[in-house]
C-alpha angles and dihedrals in degrees: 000000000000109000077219097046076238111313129129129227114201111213122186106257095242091057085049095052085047083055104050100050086050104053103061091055101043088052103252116137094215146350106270091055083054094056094047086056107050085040096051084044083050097051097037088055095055096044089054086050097049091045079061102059081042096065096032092063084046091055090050092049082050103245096113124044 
């Protein structure tokens, strides 16, 4: 199983040779295993943040203290 479902990603070639040298030491086995992570890191971070203006217009509703 593709980790894209089949889908391609084109990269620049500089940011895939930057890539390439990165993932061996940082413990990835490609580079597609690379790019879920950082994506899943990516969308993760935003949710959370998103969660946070969330609760912050409840609190100022007041249903949340």
């Amino acid at each position: 199983m593709a980790l894209f479902g089949g889908n391609k990603v084109q990269l620049e070639e500089g940011l895939m040779e930057r890539i390439k040298a990165h993932i061996a030491e940082a413990g990835f086995s490609s580079v597609e295993e690379f790019v879920q992570f950082c994506i899943e890191k990516e969308l993760k971070s935003r949710r959370a943040a998103e969660e946070a203006v969330l609760a912050d217009r409840l609190k100022g509703l007041g249903y949340l203290e």
